[in-house]
N, C-alpha and C positions, 0 to 999 in steps of 0.2 A: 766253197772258196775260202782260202784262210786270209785272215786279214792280216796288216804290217802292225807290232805295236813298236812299239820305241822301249828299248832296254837301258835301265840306270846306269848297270855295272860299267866301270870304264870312263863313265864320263863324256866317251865320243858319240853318243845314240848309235849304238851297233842296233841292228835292227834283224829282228827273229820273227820267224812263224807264230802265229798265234794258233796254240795246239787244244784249243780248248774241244774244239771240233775233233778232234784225234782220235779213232774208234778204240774200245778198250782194245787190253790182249787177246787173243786165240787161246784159251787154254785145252783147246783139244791139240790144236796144231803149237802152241809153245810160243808163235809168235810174239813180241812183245810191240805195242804200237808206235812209232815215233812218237819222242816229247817225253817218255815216261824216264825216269834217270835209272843208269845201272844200280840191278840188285834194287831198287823197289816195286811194286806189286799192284795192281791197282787191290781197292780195295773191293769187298762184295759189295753189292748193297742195291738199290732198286732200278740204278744203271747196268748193272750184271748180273740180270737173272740166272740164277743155277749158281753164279759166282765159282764157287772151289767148291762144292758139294759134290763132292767123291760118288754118289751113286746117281746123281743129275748126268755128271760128266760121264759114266759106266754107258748110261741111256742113250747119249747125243751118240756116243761112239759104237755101241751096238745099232743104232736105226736113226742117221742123223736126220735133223728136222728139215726136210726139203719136201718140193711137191714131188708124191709119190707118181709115176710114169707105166709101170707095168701090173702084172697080173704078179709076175714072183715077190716086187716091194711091195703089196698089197698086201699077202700072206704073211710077207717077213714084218711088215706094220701091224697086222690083227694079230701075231703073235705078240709082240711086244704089249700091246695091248691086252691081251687077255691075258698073260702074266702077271701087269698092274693089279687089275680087276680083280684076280685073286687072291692079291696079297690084301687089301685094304687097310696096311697102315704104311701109309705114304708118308713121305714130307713134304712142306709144302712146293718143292720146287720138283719132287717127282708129280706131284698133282698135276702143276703145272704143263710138265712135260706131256701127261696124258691128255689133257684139255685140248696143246696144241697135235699131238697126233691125232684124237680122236677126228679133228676139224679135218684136218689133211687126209685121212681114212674117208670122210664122207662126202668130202671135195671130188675123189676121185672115183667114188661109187657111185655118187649125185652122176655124173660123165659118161661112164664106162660099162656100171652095173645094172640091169633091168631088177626091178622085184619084181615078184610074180605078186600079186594082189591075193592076200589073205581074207576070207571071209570074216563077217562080225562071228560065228560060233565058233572059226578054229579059232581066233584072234581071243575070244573071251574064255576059252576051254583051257589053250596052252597060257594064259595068266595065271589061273585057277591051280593050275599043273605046278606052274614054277613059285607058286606061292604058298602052297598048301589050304586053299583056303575050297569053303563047300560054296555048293549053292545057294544056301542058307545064310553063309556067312555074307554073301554080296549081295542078296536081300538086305540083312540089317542094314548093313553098311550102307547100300546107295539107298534105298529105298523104294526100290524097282519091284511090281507084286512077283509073287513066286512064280506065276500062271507066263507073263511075260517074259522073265527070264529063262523059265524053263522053253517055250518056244525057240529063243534065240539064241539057245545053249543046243539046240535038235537041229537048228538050221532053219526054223519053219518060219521065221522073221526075222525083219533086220532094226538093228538099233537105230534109234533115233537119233537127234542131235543132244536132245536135255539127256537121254540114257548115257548118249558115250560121254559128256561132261562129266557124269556121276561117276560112272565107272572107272575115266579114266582118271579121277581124283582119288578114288577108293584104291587103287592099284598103283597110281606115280606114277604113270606113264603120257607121255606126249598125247592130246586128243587127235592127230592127225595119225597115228599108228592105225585107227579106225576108219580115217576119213578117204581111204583109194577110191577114186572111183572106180565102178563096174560098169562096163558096157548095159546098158538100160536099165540101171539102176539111177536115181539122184546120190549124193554122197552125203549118208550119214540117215541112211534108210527110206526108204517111201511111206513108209506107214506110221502113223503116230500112234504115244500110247494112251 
């Protein structure tokens, strides 16, 4: 609700909208908000995220930021996304932009998309895979004996809670990537080491 203030000019108290409340411009859509004077701009700054950043504004207009609703926004959102991901030298307000898609991408998978539960050995095999790293090297690193890993690397055990902390520190990944539970399994292995 806008409040009445009392304006100087005149001398008569003409009385005007208080536009402080006034949403900025649309700069996808060009709209300009009431309040702002012809021919000036707002300005950027941490009221208008993205502001005028020409490749923010490229991003909102290829996959603008709403809840995504179907199976084809989902794919036309993981593209834009994997896009990002591959360039790695963002700004900070394309970062942005991916933070709030990624959120909106998992909003609607959390909903919509079943995972299938990945085992502790594919789960620790395909890190290994996409990292380069040996078995050897996740011994140093976590501090998990060789004999132990190598079971859980075969399938023949399941990691613990203090292993997938390690692990999943050693790698950078979320500790709940590990934690699905399994139909008669407890979550985050039965067996201790």
């Amino acid at each position: 609700m806008g409040t009445k203030l009392t304006r100087q000019s005149g001398g008569k108290g003409d009385v005007a909208d208080d536009r402080r409340a006034a949403p900025p411009s649309d700069p996808v859509e060009g709209e300009v908000a009431p309040g702002l004077k012809a021919g000036r701009t707002p300005k950027a700054g941490p009221a208008t995220p993205g502001g005028s950043d020409p490749p923010y504004l490229a991003l909102i207009r290829r996959f603008p930021l709403r809840p995504i609703r179907s199976e084809a926004e989902l794919d036309a959102a993981s593209e834009v996304v994997d896009d990002l991901t591959d360039r790695g030298d963002l700004s900070p307000s394309e970062s942005d932009y991916l933070d709030v898609l990624g959120d909106l991408v998992e909003k609607y998978e959390d909903r919509h998309v079943e995972m299938p539960h990945v085992s502790d050995a594919a789960m620790l095999r395909s890190l290994m895979d996409e990292t380069g790293v040996t078995q050897a090297d996740v011994v140093r690193g976590t501090g998990i004996s060789k004999t132990v890993l190598s079971l859980v690397v075969n399938g023949k055990r399941d990691l613990t809670r203090d292993h997938i902390g390690v692990i999943s520190k050693f790698f950078g990944v979320n500790p709940s990537s590990f934690l699905n539970p399994v139909p008669g399994r407890a979550a985050g292995g039965a067996e201790s080491s």
